[in-house]
C-alpha positions as CSV (number, residue, x, y, z in Angstrom):
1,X,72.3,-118.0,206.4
2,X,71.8,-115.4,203.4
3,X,68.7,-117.4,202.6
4,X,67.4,-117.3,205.7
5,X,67.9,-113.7,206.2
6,X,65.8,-113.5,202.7
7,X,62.8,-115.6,204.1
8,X,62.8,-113.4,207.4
9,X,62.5,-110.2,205.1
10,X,59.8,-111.9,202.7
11,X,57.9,-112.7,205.8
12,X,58.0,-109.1,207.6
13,X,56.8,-107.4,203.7
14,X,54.0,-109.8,203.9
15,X,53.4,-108.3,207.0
16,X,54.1,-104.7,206.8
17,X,52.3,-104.2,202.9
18,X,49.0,-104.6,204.2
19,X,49.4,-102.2,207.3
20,X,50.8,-99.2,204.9
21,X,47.9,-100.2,202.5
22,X,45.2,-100.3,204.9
23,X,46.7,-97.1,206.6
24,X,47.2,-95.1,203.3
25,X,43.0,-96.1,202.4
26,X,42.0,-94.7,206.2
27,X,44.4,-91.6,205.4
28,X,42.6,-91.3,202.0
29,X,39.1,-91.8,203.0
30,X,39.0,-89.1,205.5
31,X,40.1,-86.1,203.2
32,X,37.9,-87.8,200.5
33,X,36.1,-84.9,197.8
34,X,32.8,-83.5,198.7
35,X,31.4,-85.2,195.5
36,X,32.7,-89.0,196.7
37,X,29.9,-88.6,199.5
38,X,27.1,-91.0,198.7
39,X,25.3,-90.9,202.1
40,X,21.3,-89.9,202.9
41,X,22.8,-87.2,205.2
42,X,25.0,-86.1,202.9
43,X,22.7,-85.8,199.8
44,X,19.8,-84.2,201.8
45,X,22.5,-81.4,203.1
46,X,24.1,-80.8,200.0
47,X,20.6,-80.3,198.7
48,X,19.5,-77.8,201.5
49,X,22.8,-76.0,200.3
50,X,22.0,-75.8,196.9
51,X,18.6,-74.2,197.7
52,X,20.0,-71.5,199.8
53,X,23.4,-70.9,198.2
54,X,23.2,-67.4,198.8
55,X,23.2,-68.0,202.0
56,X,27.2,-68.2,203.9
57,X,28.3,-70.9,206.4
58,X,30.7,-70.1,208.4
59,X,30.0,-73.1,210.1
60,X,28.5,-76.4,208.8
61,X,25.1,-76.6,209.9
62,X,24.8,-73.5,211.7
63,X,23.2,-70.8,209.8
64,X,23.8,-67.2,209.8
65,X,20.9,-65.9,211.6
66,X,21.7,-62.7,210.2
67,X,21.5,-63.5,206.8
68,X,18.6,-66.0,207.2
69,X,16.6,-63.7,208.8
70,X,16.7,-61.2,205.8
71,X,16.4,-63.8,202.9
72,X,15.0,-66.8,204.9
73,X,12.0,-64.9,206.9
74,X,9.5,-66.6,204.7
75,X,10.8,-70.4,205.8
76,X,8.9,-72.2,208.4
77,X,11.1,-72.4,211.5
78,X,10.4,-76.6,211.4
79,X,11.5,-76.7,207.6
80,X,14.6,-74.5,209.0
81,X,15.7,-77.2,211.8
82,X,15.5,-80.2,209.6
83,X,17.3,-79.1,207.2
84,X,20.0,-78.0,209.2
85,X,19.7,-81.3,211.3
86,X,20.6,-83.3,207.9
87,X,24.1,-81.3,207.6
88,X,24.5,-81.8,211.4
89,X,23.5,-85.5,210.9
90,X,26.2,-85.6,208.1
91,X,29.0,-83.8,210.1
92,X,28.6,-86.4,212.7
93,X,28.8,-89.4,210.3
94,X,32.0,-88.1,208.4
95,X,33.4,-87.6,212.0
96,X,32.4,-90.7,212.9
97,X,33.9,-92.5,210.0
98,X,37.0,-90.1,210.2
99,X,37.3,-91.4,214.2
100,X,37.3,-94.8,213.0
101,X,39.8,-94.6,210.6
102,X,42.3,-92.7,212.4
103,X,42.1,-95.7,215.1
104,X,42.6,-98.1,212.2
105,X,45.8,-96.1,211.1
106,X,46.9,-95.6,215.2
107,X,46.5,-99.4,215.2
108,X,48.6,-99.4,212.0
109,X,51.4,-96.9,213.7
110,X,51.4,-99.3,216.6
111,X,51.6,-102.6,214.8
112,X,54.6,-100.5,212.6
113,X,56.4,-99.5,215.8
114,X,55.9,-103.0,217.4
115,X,57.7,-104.8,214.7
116,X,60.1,-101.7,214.4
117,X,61.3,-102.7,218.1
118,X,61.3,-106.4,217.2
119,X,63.6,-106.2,213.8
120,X,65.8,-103.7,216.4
121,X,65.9,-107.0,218.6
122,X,66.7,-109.1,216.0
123,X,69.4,-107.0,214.7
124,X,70.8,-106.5,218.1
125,X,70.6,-110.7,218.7
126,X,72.6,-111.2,215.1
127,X,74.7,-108.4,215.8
128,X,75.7,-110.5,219.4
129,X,75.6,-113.5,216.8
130,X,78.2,-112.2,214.7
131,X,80.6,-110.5,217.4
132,X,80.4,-113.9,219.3
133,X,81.3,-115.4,215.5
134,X,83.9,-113.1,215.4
135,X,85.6,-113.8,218.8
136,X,85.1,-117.9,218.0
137,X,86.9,-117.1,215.1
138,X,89.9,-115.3,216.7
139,X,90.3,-117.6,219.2
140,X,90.3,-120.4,216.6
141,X,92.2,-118.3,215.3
142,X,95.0,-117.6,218.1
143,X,94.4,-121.7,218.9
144,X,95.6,-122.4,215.3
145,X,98.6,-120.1,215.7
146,X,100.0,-121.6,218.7
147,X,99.3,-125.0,217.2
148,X,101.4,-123.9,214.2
149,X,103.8,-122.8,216.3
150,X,104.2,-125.8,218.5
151,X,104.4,-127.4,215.2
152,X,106.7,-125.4,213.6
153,X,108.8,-126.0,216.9
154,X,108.6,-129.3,217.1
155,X,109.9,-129.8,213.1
156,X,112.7,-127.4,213.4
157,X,114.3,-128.3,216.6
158,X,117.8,-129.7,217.4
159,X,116.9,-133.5,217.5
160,X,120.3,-134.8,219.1
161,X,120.9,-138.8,219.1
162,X,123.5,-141.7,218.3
163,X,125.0,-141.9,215.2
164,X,127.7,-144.2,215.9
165,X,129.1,-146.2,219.1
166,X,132.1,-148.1,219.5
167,X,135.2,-149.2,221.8
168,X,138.9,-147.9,222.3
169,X,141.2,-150.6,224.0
170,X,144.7,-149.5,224.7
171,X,145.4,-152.7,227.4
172,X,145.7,-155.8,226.9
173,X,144.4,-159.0,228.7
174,X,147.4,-160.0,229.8
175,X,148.7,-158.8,233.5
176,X,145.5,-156.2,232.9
177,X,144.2,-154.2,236.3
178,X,141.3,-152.4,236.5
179,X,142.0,-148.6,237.0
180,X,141.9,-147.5,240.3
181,X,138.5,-145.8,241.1
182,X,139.4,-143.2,243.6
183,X,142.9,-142.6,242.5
184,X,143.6,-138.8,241.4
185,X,145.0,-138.6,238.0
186,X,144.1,-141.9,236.4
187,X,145.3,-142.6,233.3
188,X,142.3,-143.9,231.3
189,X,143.8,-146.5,228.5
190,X,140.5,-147.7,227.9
191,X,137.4,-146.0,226.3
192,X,133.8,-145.7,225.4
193,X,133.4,-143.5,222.3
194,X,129.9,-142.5,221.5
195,X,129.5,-140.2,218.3
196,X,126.2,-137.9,218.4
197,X,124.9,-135.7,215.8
198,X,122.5,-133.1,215.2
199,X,119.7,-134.4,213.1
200,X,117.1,-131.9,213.4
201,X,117.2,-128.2,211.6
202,X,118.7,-125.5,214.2
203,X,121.5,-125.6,216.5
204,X,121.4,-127.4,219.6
205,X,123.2,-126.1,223.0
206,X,125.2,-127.4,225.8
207,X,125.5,-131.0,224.6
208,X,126.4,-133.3,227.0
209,X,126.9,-137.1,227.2
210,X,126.9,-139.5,229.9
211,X,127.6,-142.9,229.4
212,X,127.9,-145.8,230.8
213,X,128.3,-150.0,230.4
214,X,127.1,-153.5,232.1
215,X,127.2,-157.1,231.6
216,X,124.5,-159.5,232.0
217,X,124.8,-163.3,231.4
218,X,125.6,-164.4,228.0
219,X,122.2,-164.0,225.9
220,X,119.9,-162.1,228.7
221,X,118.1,-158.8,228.5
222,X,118.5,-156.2,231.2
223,X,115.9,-156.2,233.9
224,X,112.8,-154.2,233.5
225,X,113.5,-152.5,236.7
226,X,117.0,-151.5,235.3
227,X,117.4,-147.7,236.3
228,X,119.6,-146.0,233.7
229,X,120.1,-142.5,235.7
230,X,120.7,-144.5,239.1
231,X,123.6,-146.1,237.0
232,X,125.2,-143.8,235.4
233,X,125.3,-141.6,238.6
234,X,126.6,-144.8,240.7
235,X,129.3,-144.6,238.4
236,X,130.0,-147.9,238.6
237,X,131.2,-149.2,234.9
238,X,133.0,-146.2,233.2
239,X,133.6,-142.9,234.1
240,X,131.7,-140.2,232.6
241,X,133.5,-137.3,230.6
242,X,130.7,-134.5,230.4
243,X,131.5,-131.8,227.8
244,X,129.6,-129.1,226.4
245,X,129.2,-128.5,222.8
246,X,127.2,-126.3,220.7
247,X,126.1,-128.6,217.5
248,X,125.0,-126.9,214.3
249,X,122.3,-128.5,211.9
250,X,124.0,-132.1,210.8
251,X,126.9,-131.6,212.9
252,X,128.7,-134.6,215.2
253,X,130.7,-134.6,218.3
254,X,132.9,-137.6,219.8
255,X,132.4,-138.1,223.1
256,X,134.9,-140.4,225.3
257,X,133.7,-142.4,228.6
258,X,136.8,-144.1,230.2
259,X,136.2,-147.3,231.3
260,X,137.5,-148.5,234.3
261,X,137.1,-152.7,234.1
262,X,137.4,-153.9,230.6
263,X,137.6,-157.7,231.4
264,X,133.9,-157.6,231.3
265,X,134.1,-156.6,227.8
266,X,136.7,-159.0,226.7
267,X,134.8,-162.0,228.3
268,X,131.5,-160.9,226.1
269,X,134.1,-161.8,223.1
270,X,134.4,-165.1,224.3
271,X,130.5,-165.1,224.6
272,X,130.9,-165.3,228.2
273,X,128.3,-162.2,228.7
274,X,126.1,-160.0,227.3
275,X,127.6,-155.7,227.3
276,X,124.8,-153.2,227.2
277,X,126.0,-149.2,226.5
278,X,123.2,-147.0,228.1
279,X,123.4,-143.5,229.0
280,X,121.7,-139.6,228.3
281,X,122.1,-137.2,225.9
282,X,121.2,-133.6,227.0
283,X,121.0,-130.4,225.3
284,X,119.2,-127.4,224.8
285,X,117.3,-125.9,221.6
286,X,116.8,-122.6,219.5
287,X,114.0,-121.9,222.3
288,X,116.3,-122.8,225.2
289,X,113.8,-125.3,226.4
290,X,115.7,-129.1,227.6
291,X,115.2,-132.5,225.6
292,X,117.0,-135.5,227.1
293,X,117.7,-138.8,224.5
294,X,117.9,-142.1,226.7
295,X,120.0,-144.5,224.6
296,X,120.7,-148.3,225.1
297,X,122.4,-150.3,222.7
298,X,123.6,-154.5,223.2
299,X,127.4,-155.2,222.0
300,X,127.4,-158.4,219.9
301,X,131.3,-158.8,219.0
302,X,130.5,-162.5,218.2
303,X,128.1,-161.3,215.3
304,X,129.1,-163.4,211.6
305,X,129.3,-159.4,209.4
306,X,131.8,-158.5,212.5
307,X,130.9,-156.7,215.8
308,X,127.9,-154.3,215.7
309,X,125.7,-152.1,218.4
310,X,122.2,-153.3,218.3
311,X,119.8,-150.8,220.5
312,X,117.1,-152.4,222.7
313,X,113.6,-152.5,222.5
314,X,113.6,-150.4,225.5
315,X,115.3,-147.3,227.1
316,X,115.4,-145.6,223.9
317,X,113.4,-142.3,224.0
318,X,112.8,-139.0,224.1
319,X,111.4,-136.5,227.0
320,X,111.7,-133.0,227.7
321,X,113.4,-132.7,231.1
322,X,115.3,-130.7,232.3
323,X,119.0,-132.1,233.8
324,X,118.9,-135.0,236.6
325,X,121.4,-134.0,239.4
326,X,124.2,-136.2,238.3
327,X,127.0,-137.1,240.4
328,X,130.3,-137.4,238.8
């Protein structure tokens, strides 16, 4: 850019030298000393002066006719005339070259004032240049602050998820019956208990769980089509114990989901099925704005290091949603 801007003034020198040279000569040549004069007309008047410097003139080449007819009476009339023709003759050629060089240096002014007007052009088109620079630059600008903020969101947000999942069993096999479902004050003996924590960096708001479990045939994955959210609000495997909890950077909260069949669960022990535990975590973040963690994790009790929680290749993600209308 700089060196551009260097060539572009080179070039417009080159350009304006010769103008002021040639204007300055026409300047000079027109208020040239008396004794620079070379021409015929010239030398022949000066000489007619010289003869008859006692003579005045007022005017050049116009005599006095006062004067000339005391001191010049003896002149023939003819001699008279051409001599004063020469210094007319030389008037009119100095004029001549004077009219000539003033249109060389009115050509000059113009030429001047023409490039004048195009530099102002130029300036104005790099002054739109720059200011257009200028707001690309701000709004790259304002686009890189709200990309560093989305950023500096996305890193310091509440990231709420499973950090541990296991069940509570108060009955036993024996004489067991599921708990009635639409009995008032059921006494839940049986339990899901999911732990979540905080992983990410700032608090997280109104966490809530809700959880749910189904068996499959011994060894089988859950359908494609499986519809965690239609589940959990079917209610159809446990019952779902919503709470609300505020959770600090790194901090957990147990969650309980009574379970209202657990003969399901017991028959998975005797490989007999396959348990999944599914559900949603929701909260809210430092910016108030909704994340939802689907979870689904397989029960393997017959496992050889003892029984674990494996989660899926599926239904495990993260979205920003705001609640599903869940009914309890």
């Amino acid at each position: 850019m700089l060196k551009d801007n260097w060539i572009s003034a080179l070039k417009v020198a080159g350009i304006i030298l010769p103008i002021l040279i040639l204007s300055g000569y026409a300047n000079w040549s027109s208020y040239q000393p008396d004794e620079q004069k070379s021409s015929y007309a010239d030398r022949q008047c000066d000489k007619y002066k010289l003869e008859h410097s006692k003579l005045q003139w007022p005017v050049v080449g116009k005599l006095d006719k006062s004067r000339s007819s005391n001191n010049g009476a003896n002149q023939p009339d003819s001699k008279k005339k051409d001599d004063t023709d020469w210094c007319d003759l030389a008037a009119q050629e100095r004029m001549a070259e004077s009219t000539f060089w003033m249109m060389v240096a009115a050509w000059a002014a113009f030429i001047l004032t023409f490039i004048g007007v195009w530099l102002l052009i130029r300036t104005l088109y790099y002054t739109r240049d720059t200011a257009e620079s200028a707001r690309s630059a701000a709004e790259a600008a304002w686009e890189t602050n709200k990309t560093y903020s989305v950023a500096f969101k996305q890193e310091q947000r509440a990231y709420v998820g499973i950090e541990k999942i296991e069940f509570e069993f108060g009955s036993e096999p024996d004489g067991y019956r599921p708990a009635p479902l639409n009995k008032a004050g059921v006494i839940y003996r049986d339990f899901i208990v999911t732990k979540v924590k905080n992983f990410g960096h700032t608090p997280a708001y109104d966490v809530s769980v809700y959880c749910g479990a189904t068996g499959v045939p011994f060894l089988h994955r859950l359908p494609t089509a499986f519809d965690i959210d239609e589940r959990i609000a079917r209610n159809g495997d446990s019952s779902n114990i919503i709470t609300s909890a505020l959770l600090n950077r790194d901090q957990s909260e147990i969650i309980k989901s009574g379970i209202l069949d657990a003969r399901p669960f017991w028959a998975a022990e005797r490989r007999e099925n396959t348990i999944f535990v599914f559900g949603r975590i929701y909260y809210k973040d430092a910016w108030q704005r909704s994340w939802s963690t689907r979870f689904c994790y397989t029960w393997e009790p017959w496992h050889p290091s003892g029984p674990r929680f494996v989660p899926t290749d599926s239904f495990n993600d993260v979205d920003q949603s705001e609640n599903p209308n869940i009914v309890a």
